[in-house]
PATI-394636 format. One record per atom (N, C-alpha, C, O): residue number from 1; residue in three letters; atom name; x, y, z. Coordinates in nm, 3 decimals. Last residue first. Layout:
# PATI-394636
NODE     n   res   atom      east     north        up
NODE   NUM   ALA     CA         X         Y         Z
...
//
This chain:
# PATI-394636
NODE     n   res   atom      east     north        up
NODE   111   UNK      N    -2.881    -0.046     0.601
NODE   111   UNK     CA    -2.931    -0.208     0.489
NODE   111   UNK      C    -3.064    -0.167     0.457
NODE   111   UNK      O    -3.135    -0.238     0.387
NODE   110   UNK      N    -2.628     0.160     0.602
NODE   110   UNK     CA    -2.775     0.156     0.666
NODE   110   UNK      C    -2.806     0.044     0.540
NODE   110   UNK      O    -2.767     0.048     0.423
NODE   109   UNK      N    -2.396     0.282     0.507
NODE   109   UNK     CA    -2.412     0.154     0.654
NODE   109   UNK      C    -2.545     0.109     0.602
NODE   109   UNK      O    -2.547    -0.004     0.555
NODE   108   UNK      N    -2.519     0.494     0.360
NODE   108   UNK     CA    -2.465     0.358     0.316
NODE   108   UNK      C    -2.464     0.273     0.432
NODE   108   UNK      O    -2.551     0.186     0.439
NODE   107   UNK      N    -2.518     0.717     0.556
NODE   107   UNK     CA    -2.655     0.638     0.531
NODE   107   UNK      C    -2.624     0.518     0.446
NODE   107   UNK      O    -2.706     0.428     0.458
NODE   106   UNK      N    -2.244     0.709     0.573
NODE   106   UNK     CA    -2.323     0.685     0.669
NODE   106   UNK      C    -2.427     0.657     0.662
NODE   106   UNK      O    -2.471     0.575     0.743
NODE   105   UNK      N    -2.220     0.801     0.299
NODE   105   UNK     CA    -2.123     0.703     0.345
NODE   105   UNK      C    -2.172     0.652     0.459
NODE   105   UNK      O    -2.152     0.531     0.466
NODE   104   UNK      N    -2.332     1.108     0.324
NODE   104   UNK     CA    -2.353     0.970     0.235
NODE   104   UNK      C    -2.316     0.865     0.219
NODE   104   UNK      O    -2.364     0.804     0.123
NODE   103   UNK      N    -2.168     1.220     0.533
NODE   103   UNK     CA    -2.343     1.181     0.582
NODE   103   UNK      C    -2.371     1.047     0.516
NODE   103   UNK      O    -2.406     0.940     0.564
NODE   102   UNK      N    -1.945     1.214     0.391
NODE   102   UNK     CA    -1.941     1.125     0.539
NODE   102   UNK      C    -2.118     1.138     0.541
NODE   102   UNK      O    -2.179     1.033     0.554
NODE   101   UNK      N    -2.058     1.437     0.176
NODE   101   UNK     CA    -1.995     1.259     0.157
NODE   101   UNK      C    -1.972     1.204     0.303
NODE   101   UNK      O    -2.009     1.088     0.289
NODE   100   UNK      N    -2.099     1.622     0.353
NODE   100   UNK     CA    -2.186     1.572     0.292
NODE   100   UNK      C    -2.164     1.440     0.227
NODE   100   UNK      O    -2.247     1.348     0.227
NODE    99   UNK      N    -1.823     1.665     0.447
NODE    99   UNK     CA    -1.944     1.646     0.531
NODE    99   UNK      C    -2.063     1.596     0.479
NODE    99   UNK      O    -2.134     1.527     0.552
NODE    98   UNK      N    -1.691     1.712     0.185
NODE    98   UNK     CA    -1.608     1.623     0.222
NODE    98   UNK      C    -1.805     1.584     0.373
NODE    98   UNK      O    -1.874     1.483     0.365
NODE    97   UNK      N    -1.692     1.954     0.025
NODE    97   UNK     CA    -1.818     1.852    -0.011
NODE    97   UNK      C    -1.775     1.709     0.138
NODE    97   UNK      O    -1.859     1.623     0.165
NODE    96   UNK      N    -1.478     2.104     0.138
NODE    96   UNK     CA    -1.637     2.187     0.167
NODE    96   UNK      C    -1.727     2.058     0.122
NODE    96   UNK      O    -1.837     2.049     0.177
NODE    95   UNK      N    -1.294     2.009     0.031
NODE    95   UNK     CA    -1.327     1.997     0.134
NODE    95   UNK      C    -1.445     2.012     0.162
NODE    95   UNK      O    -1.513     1.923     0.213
NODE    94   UNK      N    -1.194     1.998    -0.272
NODE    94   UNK     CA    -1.340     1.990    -0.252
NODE    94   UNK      C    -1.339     1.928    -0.083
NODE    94   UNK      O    -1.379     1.813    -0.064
NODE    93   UNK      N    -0.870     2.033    -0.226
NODE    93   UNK     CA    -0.998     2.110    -0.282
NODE    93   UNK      C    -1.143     2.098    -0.293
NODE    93   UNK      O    -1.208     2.198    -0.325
NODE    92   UNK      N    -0.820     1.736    -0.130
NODE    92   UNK     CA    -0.875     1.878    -0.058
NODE    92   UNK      C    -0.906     1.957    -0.108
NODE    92   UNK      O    -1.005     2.003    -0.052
NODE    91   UNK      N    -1.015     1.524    -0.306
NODE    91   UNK     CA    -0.916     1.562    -0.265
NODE    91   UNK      C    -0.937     1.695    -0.211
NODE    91   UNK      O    -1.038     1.763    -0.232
NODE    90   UNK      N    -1.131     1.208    -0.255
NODE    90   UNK     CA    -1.201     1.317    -0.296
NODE    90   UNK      C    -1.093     1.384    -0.283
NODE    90   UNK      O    -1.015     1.304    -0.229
NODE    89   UNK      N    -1.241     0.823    -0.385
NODE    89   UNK     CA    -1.109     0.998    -0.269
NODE    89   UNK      C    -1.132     1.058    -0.339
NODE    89   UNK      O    -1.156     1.033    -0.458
NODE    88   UNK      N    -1.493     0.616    -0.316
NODE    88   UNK     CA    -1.453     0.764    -0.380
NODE    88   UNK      C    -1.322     0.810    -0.342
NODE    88   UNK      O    -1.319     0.838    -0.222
NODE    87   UNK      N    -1.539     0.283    -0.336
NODE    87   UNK     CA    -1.503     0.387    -0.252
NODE    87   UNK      C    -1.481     0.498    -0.369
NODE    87   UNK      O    -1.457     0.472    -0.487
NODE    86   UNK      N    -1.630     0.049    -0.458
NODE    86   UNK     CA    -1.757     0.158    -0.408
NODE    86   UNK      C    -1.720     0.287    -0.297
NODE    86   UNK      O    -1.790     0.355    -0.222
NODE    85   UNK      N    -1.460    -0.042    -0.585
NODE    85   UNK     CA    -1.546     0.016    -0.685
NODE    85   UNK      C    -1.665     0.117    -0.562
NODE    85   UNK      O    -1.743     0.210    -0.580
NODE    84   UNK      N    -1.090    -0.023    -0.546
NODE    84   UNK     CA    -1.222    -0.028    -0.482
NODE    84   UNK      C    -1.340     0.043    -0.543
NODE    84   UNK      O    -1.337     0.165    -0.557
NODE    83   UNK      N    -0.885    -0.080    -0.762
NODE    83   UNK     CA    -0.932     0.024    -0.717
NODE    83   UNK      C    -1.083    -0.037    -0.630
NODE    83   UNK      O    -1.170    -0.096    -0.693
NODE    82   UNK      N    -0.561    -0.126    -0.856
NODE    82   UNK     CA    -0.744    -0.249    -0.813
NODE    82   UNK      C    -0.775    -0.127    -0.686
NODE    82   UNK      O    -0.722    -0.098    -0.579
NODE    81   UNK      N    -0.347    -0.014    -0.893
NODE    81   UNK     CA    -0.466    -0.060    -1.030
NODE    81   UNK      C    -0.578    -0.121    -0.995
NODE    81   UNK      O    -0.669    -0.162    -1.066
NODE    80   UNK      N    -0.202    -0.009    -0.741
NODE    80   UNK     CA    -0.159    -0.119    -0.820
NODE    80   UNK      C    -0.222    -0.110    -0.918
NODE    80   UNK      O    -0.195    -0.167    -1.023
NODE    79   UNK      N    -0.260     0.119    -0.467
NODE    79   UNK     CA    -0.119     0.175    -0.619
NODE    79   UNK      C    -0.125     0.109    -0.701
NODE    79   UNK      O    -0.043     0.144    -0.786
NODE    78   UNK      N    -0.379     0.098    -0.287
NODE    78   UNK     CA    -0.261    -0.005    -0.314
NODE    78   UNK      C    -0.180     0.064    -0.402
NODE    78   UNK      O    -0.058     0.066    -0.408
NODE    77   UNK      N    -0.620     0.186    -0.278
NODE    77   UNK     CA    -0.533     0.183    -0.167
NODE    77   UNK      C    -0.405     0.174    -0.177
NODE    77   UNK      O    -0.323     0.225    -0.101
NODE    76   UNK      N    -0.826     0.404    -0.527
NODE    76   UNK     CA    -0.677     0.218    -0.494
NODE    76   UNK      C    -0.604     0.247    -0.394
NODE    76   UNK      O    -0.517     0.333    -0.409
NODE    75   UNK      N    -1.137     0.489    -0.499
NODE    75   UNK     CA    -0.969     0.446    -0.454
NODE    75   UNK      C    -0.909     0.349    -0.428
NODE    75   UNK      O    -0.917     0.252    -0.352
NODE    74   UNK      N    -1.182     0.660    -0.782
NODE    74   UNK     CA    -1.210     0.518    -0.772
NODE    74   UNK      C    -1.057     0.554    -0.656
NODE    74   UNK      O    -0.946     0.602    -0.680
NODE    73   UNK      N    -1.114     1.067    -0.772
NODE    73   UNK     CA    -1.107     0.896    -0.831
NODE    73   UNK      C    -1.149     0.800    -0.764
NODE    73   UNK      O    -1.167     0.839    -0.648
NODE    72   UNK      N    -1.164     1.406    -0.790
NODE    72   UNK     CA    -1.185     1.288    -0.794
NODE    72   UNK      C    -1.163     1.154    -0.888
NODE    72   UNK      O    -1.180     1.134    -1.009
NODE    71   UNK      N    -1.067     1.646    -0.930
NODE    71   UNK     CA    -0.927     1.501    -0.893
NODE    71   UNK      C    -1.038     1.386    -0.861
NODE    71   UNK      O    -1.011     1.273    -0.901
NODE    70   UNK      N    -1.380     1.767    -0.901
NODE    70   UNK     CA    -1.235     1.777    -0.957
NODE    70   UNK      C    -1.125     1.728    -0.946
NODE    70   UNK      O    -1.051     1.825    -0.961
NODE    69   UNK      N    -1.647     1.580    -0.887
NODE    69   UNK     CA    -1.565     1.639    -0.817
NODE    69   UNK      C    -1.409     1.656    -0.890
NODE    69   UNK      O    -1.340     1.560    -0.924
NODE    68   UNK      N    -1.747     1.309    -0.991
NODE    68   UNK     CA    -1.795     1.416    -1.056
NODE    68   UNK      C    -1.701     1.532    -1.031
NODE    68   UNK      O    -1.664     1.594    -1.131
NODE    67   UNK      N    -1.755     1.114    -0.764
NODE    67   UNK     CA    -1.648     1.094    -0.901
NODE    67   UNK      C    -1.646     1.209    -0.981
NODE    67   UNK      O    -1.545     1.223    -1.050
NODE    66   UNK      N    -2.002     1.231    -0.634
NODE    66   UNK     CA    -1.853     1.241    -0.591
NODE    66   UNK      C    -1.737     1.245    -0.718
NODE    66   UNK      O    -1.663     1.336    -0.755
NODE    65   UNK      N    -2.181     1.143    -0.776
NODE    65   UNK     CA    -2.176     1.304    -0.728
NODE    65   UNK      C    -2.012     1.338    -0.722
NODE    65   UNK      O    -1.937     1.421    -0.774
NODE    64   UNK      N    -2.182     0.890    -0.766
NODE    64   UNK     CA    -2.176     0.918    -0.905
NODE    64   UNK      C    -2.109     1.134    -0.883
NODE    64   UNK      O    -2.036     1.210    -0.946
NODE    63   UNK      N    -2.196     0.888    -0.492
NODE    63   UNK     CA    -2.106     0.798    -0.587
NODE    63   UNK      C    -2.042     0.878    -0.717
NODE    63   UNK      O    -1.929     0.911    -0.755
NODE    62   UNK      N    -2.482     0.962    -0.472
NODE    62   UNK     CA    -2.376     1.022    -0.391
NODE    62   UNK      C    -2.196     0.980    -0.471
NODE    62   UNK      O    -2.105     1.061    -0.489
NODE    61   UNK      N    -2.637     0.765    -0.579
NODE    61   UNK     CA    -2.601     0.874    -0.645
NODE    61   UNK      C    -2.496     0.999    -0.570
NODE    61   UNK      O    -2.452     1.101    -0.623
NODE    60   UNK      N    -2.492     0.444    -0.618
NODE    60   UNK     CA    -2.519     0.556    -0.555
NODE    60   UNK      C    -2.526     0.693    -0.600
NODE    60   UNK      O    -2.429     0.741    -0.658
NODE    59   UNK      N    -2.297     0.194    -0.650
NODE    59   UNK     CA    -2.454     0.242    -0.762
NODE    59   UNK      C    -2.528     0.413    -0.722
NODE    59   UNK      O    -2.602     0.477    -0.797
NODE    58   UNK      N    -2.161     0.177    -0.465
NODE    58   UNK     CA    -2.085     0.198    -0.638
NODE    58   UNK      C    -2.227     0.219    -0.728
NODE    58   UNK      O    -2.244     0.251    -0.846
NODE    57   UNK      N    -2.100     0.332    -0.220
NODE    57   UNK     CA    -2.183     0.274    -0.242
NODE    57   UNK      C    -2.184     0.247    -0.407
NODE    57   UNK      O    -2.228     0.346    -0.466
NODE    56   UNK      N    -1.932     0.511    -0.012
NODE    56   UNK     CA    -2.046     0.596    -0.071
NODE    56   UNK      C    -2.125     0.436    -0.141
NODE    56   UNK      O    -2.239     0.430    -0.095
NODE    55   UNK      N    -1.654     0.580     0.121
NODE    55   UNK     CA    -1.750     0.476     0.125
NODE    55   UNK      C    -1.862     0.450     0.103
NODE    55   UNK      O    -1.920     0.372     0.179
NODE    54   UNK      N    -1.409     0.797     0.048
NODE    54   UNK     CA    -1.567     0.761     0.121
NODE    54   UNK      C    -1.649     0.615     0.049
NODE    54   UNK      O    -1.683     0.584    -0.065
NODE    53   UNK      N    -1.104     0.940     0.125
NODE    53   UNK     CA    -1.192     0.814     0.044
NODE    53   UNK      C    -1.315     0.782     0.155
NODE    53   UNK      O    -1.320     0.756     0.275
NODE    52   UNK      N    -0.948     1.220     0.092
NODE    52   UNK     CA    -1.013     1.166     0.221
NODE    52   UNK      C    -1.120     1.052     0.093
NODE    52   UNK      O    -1.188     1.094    -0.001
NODE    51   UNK      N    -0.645     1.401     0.076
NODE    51   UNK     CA    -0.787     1.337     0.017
NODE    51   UNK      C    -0.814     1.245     0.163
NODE    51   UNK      O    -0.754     1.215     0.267
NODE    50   UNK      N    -0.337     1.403     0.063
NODE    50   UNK     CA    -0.424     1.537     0.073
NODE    50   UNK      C    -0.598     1.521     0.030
NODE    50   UNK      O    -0.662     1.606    -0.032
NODE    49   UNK      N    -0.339     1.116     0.203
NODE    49   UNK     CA    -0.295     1.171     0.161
NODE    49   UNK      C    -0.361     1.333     0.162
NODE    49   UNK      O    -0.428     1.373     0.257
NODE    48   UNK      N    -0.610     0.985     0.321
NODE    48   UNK     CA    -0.529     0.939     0.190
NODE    48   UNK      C    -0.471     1.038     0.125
NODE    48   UNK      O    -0.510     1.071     0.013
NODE    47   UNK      N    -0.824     0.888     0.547
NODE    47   UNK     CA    -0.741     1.058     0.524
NODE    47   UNK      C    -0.662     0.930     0.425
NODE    47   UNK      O    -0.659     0.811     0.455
NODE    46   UNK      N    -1.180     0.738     0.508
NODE    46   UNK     CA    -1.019     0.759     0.520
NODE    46   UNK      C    -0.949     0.885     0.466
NODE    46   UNK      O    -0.987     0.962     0.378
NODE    45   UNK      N    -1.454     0.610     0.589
NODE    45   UNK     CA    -1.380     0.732     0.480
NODE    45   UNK      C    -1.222     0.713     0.594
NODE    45   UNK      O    -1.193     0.685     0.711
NODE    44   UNK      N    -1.606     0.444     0.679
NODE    44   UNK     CA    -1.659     0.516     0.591
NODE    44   UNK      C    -1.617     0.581     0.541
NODE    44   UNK      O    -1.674     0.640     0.449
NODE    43   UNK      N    -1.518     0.108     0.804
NODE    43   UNK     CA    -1.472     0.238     0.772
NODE    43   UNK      C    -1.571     0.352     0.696
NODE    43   UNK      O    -1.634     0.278     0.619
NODE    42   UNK      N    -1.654    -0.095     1.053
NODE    42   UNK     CA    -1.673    -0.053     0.950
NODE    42   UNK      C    -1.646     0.066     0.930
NODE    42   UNK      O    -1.704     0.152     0.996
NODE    41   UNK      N    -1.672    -0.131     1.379
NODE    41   UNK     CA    -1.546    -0.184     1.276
NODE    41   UNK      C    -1.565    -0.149     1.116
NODE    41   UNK      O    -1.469    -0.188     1.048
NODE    40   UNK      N    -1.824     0.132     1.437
NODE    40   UNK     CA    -1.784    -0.005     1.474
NODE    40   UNK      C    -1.680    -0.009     1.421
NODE    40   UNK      O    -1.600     0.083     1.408
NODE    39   UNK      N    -1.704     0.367     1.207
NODE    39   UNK     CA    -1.864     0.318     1.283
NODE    39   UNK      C    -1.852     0.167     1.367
NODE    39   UNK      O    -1.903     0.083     1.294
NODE    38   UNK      N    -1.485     0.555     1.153
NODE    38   UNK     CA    -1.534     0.418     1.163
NODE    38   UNK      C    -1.647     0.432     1.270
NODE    38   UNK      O    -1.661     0.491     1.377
NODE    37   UNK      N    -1.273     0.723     0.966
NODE    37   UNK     CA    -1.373     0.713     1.030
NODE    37   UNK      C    -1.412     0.598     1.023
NODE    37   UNK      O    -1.394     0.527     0.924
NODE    36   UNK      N    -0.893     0.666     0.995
NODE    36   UNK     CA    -1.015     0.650     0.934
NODE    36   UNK      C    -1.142     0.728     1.013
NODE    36   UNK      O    -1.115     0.790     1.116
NODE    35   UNK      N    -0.532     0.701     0.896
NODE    35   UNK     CA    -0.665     0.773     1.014
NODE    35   UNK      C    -0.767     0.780     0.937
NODE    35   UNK      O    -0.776     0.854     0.839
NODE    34   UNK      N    -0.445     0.405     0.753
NODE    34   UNK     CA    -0.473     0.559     0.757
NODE    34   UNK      C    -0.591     0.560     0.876
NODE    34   UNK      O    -0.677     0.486     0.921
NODE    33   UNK      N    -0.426     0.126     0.712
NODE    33   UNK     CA    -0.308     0.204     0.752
NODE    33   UNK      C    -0.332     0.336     0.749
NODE    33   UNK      O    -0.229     0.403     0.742
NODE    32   UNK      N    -0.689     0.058     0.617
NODE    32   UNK     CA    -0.629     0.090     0.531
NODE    32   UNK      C    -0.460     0.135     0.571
NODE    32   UNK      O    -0.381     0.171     0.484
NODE    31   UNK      N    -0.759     0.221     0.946
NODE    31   UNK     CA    -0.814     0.077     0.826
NODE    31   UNK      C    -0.731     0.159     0.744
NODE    31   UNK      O    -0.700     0.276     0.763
NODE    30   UNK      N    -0.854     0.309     1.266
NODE    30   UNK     CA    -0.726     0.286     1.169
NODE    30   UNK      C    -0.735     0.186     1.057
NODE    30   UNK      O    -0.719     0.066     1.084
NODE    29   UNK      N    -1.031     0.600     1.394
NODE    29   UNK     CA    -0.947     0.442     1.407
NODE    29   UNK      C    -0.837     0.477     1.282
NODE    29   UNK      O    -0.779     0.573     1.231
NODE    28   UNK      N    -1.298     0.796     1.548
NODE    28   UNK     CA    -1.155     0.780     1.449
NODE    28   UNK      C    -1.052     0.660     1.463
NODE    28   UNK      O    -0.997     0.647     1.572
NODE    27   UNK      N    -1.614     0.698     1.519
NODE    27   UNK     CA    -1.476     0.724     1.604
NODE    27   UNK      C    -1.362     0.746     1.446
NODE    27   UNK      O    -1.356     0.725     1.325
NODE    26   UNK      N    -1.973     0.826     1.523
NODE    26   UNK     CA    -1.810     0.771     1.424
NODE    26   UNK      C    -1.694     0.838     1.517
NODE    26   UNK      O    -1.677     0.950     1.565
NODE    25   UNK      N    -2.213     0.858     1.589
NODE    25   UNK     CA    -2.152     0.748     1.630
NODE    25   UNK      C    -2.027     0.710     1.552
NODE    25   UNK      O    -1.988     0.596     1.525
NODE    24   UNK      N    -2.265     1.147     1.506
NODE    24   UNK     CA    -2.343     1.030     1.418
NODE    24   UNK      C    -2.255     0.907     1.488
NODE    24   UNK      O    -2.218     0.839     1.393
NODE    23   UNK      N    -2.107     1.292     1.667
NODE    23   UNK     CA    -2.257     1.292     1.695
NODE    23   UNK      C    -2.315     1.186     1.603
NODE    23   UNK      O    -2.424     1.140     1.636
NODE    22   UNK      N    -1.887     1.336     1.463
NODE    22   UNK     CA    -1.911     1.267     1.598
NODE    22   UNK      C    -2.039     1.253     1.658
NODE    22   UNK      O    -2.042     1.142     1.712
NODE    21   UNK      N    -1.868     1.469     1.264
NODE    21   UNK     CA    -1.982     1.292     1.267
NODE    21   UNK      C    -1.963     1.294     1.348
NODE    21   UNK      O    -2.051     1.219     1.391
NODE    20   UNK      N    -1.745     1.640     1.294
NODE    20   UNK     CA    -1.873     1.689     1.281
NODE    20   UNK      C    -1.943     1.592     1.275
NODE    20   UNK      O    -2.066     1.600     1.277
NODE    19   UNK      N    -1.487     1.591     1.379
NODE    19   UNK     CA    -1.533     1.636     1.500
NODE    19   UNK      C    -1.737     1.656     1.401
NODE    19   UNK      O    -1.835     1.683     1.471
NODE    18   UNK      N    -1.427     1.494     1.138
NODE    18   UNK     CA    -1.433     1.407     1.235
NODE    18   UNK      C    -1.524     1.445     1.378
NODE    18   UNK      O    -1.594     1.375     1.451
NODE    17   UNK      N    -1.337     1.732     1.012
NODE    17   UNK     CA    -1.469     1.628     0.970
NODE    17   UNK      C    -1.485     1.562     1.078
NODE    17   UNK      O    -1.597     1.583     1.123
NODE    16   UNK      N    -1.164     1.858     1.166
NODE    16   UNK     CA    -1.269     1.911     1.176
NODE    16   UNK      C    -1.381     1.842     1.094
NODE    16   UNK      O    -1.498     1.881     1.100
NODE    15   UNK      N    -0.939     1.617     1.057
NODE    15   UNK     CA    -0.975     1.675     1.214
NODE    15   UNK      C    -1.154     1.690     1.277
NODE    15   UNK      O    -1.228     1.625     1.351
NODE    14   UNK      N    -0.952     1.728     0.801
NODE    14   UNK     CA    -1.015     1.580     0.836
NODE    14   UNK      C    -1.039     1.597     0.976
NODE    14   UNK      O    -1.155     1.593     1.017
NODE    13   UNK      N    -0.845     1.972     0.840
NODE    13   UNK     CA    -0.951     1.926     0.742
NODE    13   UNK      C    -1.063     1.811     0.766
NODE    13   UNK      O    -1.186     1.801     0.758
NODE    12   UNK      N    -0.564     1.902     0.954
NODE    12   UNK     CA    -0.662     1.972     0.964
NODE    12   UNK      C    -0.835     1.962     0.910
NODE    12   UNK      O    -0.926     1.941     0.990
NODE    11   UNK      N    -0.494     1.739     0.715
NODE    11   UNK     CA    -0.485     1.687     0.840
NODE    11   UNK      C    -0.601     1.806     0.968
NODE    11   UNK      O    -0.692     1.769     1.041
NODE    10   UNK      N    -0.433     1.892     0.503
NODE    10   UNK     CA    -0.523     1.851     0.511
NODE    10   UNK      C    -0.608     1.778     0.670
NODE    10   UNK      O    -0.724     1.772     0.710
NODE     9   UNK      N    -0.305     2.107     0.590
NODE     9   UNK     CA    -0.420     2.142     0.597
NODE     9   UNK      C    -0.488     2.050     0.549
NODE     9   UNK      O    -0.608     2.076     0.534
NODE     8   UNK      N    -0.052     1.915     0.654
NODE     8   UNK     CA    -0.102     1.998     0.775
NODE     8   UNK      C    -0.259     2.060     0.747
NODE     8   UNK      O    -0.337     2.069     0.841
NODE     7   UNK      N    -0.132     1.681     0.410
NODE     7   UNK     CA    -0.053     1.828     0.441
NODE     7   UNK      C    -0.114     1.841     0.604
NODE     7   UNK      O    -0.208     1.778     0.650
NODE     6   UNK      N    -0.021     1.348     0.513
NODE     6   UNK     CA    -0.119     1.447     0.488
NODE     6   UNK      C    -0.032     1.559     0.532
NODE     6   UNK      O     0.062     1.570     0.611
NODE     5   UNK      N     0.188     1.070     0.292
NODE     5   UNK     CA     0.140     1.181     0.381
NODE     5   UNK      C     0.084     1.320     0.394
NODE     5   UNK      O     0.119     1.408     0.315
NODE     4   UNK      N     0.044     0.766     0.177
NODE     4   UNK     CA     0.059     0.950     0.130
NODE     4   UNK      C     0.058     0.988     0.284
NODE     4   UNK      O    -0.024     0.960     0.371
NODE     3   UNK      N     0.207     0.521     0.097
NODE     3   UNK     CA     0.196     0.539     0.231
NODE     3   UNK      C     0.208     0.727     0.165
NODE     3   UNK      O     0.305     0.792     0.128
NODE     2   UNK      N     0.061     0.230    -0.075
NODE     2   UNK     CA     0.099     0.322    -0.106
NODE     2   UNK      C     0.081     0.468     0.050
NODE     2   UNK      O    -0.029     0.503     0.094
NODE     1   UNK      N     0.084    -0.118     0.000
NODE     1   UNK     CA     0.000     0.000     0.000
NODE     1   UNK      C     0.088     0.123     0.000
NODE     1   UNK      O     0.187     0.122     0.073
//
């Protein structure tokens, strides 16, 4: 796995996401080898570098919203080319969407 380290603003960034699910039952842990959000043991987004990958749902219109976003991509954890089809990274320029993708990643949990 490919090891990005976060700017200070992004690291920041994610901080102040974190502090805004808190009230939705999301801790901060560790999946992927990155500072995640996690609901239990299930991730919904990860810091990846100057980006944050959400867990949005590969048919989703939150999904489709996201990929839409400027750098957005499919995220490969790995570097390799095997990209996770139902995760997004979003990158810090679209911070401001970054709360509304953790909501949409959070109503994903939901069966």
């Amino acid at each position: 796995m490919e090891k990005l380290v976060p700017s200070p603003a992004a690291a920041e960034a994610f901080d102040s996401l974190a502090a805004d699910v808190a009230g939705a039952g999301v801790a901060v842990g560790k999946m992927f080898g990155a500072t995640s959000l996690m609901v239990g043991t299930k991730a919904v987004g990860c810091l990846h570098g100057d980006a944050v990958a959400f867990k949005l749902g590969r048919d989703s219109a939150a999904h489709a919203e996201a990929l839409a976003l400027p750098g957005a991509a499919l995220f490969d954890p790995s570097g390799m080319g095997r990209p996770f089809k139902d995760w997004v990274v979003v990158p810090l320029a679209s911070a401001a969407q970054w709360p509304g993708l953790a909501d949409s990643a959070l109503a994903a949990l939901q069966p």
